[in-house]
C-alpha positions in Angstrom: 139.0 -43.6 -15.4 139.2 -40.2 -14.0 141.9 -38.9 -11.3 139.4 -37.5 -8.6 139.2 -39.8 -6.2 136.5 -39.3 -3.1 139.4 -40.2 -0.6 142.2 -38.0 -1.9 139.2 -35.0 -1.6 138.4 -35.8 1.8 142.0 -36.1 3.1 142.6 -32.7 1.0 139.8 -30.8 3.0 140.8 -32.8 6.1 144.1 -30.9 5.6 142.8 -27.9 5.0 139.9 -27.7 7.9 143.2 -29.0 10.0 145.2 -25.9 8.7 142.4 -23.5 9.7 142.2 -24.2 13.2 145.8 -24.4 13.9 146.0 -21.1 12.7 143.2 -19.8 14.9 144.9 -21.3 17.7 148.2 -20.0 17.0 146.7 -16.4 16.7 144.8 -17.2 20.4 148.3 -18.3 21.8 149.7 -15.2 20.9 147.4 -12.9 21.5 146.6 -14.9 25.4 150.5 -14.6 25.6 150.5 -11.0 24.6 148.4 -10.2 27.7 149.4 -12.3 30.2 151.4 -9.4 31.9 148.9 -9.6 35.8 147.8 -6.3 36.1 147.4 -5.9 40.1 146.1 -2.9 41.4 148.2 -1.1 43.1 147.5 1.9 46.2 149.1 4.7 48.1 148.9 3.7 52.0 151.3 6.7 52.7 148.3 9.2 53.3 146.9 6.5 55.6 150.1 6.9 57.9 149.5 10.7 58.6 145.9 9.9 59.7 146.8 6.7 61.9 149.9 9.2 63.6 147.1 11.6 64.4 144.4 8.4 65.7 146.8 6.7 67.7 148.6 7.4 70.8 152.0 5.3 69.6 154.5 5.4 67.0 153.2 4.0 63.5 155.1 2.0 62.0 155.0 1.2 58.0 157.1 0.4 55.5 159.7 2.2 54.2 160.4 3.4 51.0 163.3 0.9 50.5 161.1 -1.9 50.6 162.8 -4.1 47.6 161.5 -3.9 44.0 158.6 -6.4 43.5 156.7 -5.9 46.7 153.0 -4.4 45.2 150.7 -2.4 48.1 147.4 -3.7 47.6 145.0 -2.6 49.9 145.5 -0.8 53.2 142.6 -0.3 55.7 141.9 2.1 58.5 139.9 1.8 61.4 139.8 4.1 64.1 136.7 4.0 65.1 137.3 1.1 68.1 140.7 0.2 69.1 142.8 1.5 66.2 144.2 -0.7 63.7 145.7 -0.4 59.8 146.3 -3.3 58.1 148.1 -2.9 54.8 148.1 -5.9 52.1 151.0 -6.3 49.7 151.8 -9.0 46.4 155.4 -10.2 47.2 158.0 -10.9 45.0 157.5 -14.3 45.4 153.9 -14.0 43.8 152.4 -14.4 47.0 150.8 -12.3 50.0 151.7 -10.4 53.0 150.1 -8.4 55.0 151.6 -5.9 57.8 148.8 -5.1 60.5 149.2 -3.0 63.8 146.9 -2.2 66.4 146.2 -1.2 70.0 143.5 -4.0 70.4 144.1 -7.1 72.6 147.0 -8.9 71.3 146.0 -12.1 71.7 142.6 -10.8 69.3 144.8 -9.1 66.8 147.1 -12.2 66.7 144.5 -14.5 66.2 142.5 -12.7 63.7 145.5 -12.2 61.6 147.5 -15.4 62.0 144.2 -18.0 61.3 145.1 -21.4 62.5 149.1 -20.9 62.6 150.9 -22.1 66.1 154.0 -21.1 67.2 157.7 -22.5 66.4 159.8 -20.1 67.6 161.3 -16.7 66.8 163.0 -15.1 64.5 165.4 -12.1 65.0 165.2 -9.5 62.6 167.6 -6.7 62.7 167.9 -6.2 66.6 164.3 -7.4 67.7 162.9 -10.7 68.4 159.5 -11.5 66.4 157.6 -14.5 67.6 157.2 -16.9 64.3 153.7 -18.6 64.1 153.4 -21.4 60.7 151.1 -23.6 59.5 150.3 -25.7 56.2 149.3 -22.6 54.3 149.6 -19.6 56.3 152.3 -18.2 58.7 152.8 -14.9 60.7 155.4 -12.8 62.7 154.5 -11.2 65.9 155.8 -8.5 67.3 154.2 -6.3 70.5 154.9 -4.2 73.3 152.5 -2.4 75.9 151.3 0.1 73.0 150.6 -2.2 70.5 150.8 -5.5 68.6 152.5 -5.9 65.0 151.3 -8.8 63.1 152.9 -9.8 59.6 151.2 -12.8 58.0 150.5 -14.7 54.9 151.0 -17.3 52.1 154.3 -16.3 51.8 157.4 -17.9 53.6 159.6 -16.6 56.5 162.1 -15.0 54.5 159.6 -12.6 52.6 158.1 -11.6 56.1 161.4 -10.8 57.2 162.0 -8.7 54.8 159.0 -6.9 55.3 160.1 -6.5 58.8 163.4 -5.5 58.0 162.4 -2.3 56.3 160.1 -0.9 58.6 159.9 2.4 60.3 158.7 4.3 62.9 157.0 7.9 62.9 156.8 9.3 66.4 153.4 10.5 67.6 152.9 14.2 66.7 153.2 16.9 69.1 150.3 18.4 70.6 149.8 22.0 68.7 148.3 23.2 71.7 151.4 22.4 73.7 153.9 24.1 71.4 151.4 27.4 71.5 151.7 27.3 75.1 155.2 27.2 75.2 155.5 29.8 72.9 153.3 32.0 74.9 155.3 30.9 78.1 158.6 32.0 76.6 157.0 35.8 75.7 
């Protein structure tokens, strides 16, 4: 009788068929693997600051430039059409979200556009001023105002990545009038 058996040829192309797609998947593991590296878009909000000193009639306040490695600017928007207000949208280190906005609206509108459903549960001191700390399941905010305007951080993110948003912030003054430095200038002559 002969060797070839039907069952040995079936387990043998069995094998092989099995051998072919572990191999494809192997090559799709690394190649998925090989890309994984989240590309996030990334923009400059600096020019923004120059046209929001020049819009508003208070200090702007951004961040710094020794914000800590890992936090991403991604999106930063302008209006100074109405009441003026920049908002600008950062990925944390923590792979999560925070966004820093200011604006001479209503508080109580700003806060509650930008903080959703969170309540508040307190403060938190950062650096020598007291933010008001608003949390809920899924999204919390720090509040910060005065008579000129209202500073809102909020988020996914926790607490500690808010305050260290807030902890590198600065201010740049309002510019000085042109007009008033010619004057002076002509006043001196």
């Amino acid at each position: 009788m002969s060797e070839y058996s039907r069952a040995n040829a079936t387990f043998k192309n069995y094998a092989i068929s099995l051998g072919v797609v572990v191999g494809i998947l192997l090559v799709m593991s690394f190649v998925v693997s090989a890309r994984s590296g989240e590309n996030i878009p990334t923009v400059d909000y600096r020019p923004d600051i120059e046209v929001l000193r020049q819009a508003a009639d208070y200090p702007v306040t951004a961040p710094s430039d020794e914000l800590p490695e890992g936090w991403i600017p991604t999106s930063s928007t302008l209006d100074t059409t109405g009441p003026v207000e920049w908002s600008i949208g950062f990925a944390t280190p923590r792979d999560s979200h925070a966004m820093l906005t200011q604006s001479d609206a209503d508080r109580d509108t700003v806060v509650e556009s930008r903080a959703k459903d969170a309540e508040p549960v307190g403060t938190v001191m950062v650096g020598d001023q007291e933010w008001e700390h608003l949390d809920s399941d899924d999204w919390g905010a720090l509040v910060l105002s005065d008579d000129e305007r209202t500073l809102v951080i909020s988020g996914s993110t926790s607490v500690d990545e808010f305050a260290i948003l807030a902890e590198h912030l600065e201010s740049f003054p309002v510019p000085e009038d042109e007009d008033s430095g010619a004057d002076e200038s002509e006043d001196d002559a």
